[in-house]
Every structure is written in structure tokens, then in C-alpha cells.
C-alpha positions in Angstrom: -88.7 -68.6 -44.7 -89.7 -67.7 -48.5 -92.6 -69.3 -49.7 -91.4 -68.7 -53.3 -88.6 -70.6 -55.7 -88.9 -67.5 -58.1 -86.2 -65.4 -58.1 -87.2 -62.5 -60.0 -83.7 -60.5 -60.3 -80.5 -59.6 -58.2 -79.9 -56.1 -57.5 -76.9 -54.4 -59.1 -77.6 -50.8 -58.6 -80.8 -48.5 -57.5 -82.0 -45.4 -58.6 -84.4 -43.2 -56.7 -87.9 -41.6 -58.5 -89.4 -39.1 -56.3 -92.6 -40.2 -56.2 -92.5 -43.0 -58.5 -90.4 -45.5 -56.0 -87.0 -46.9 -56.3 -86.0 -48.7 -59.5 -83.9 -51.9 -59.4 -81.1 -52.5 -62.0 -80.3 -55.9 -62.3 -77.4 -57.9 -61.6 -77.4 -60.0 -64.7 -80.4 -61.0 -67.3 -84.0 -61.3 -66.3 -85.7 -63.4 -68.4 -88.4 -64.2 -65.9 -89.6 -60.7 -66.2 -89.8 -60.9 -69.8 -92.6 -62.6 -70.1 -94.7 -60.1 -68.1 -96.2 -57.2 -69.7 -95.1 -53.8 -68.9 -96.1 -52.3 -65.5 -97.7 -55.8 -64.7 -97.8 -55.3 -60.6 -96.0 -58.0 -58.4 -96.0 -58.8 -54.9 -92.5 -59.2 -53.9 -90.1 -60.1 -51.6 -86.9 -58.7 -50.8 -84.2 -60.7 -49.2 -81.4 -58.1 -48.0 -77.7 -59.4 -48.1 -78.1 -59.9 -44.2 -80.9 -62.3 -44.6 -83.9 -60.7 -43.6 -86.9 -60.7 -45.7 -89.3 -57.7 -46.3 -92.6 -58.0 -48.6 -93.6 -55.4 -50.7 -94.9 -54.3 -54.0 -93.3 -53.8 -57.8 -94.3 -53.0 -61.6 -92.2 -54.2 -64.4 -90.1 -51.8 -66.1 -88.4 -51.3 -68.8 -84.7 -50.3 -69.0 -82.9 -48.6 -72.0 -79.4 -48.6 -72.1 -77.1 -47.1 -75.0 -76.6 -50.4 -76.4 -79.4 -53.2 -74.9 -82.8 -53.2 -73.3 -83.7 -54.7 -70.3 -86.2 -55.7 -67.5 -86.1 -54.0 -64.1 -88.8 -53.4 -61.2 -89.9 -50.4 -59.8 -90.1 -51.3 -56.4 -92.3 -50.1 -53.6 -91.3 -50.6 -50.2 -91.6 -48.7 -47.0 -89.1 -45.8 -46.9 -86.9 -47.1 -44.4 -86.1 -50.0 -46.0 -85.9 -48.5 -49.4 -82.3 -47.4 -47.8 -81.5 -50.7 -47.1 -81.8 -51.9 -50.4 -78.5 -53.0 -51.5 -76.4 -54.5 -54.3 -76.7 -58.2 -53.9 -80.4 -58.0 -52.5 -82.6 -60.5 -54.0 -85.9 -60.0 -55.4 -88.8 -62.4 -55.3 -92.0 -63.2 -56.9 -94.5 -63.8 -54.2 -97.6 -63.9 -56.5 -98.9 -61.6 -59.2 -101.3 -58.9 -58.2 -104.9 -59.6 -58.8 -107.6 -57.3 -60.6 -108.0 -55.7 -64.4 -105.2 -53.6 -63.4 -103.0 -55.9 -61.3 -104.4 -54.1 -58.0 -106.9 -55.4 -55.7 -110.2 -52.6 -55.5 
């Protein structure tokens, strides 16, 4: 079960970065992530269209488009699973990552 109500964005597409992670277009607007700052760091959860639930990690992101802007997550999940990823997976907040820099020392 999810411990969190907070449903960050829907995934609509994905595009790989090598070596960056895999960013996460959304489905519709994300006006939860607008109020983060850019690259904020999030402990997420990803809830496939099967179900199952995977925890990982992902930094706010900006997306520019010809006409709009929007919010979208750079996620940072386990390879494996990064295939999974699927239109129609969920993304959730867990918590916000702690630190001067969102990460833990």
C-alpha cells in the first residue's frame, strides 16, 4: 500500500538521458510540482499500470515546448524498471529529500 495521497504526475511519454535518468512527460498539468524549485530532489513512488509499486528517486524539471512550459521529473530508478515505465504509470511524492541540497550526506 502507498503511504502517500500526493500524486505528483501521470506519465504520458518518456525520454531516456544517458546518464542523466529517464525524464517523465506528463499526462496532463502538474501544478503540484510548480511550487518546487527546480531540481528540488523527491523520493518517489512509481505505481506501474499493473499495480506494483517501486520507490525511487526524482529532481524537478523543467519542460519547454514550442508553445507552453511545463513541469516534469527526471526520474531515477533501477534500470530494469526504468523499461517498465509506461504511459499511464503514476508518480508519487513520498517525501522531499533532506539536506542543503535535497540529498542526505
Amino acid at each position: 500500500m502507498l503511504d502517500s495521497t500526493v500524486l505528483l504526475l501521470r506519465i504520458a511519454a518518456t525520454w531516456p538521458l544517458p546518464g542523466l535518468g529517464l525524464l517523465a512527460l506528463p499526462e496532463g498539468a502538474t501544478p503540484r510540482l510548480v511550487s518546487y524549485p527546480l531540481h528540488t530532489p523527491l523520493a518517489v513512488a512509481a505505481v506501474l499500470p499493473n499495480g506494483r509499486t517501486h520507490r525511487g528517486q526524482a529532481t524537478v524539471e523543467e519542460i519547454a515546448r514550442t508553445v507552453s512550459v511545463e513541469r516534469g521529473l527526471l526520474l531515477d530508478f533501477s534500470p530494469v524498471l526504468i523499461e517498465q515505465l509506461a504511459a499511464g504509470t503514476e508518480i508519487w511524492l513520498l517525501e522531499e529529500a533532506a539536506g542543503p541540497f535535497g540529498l542526505e550526506p
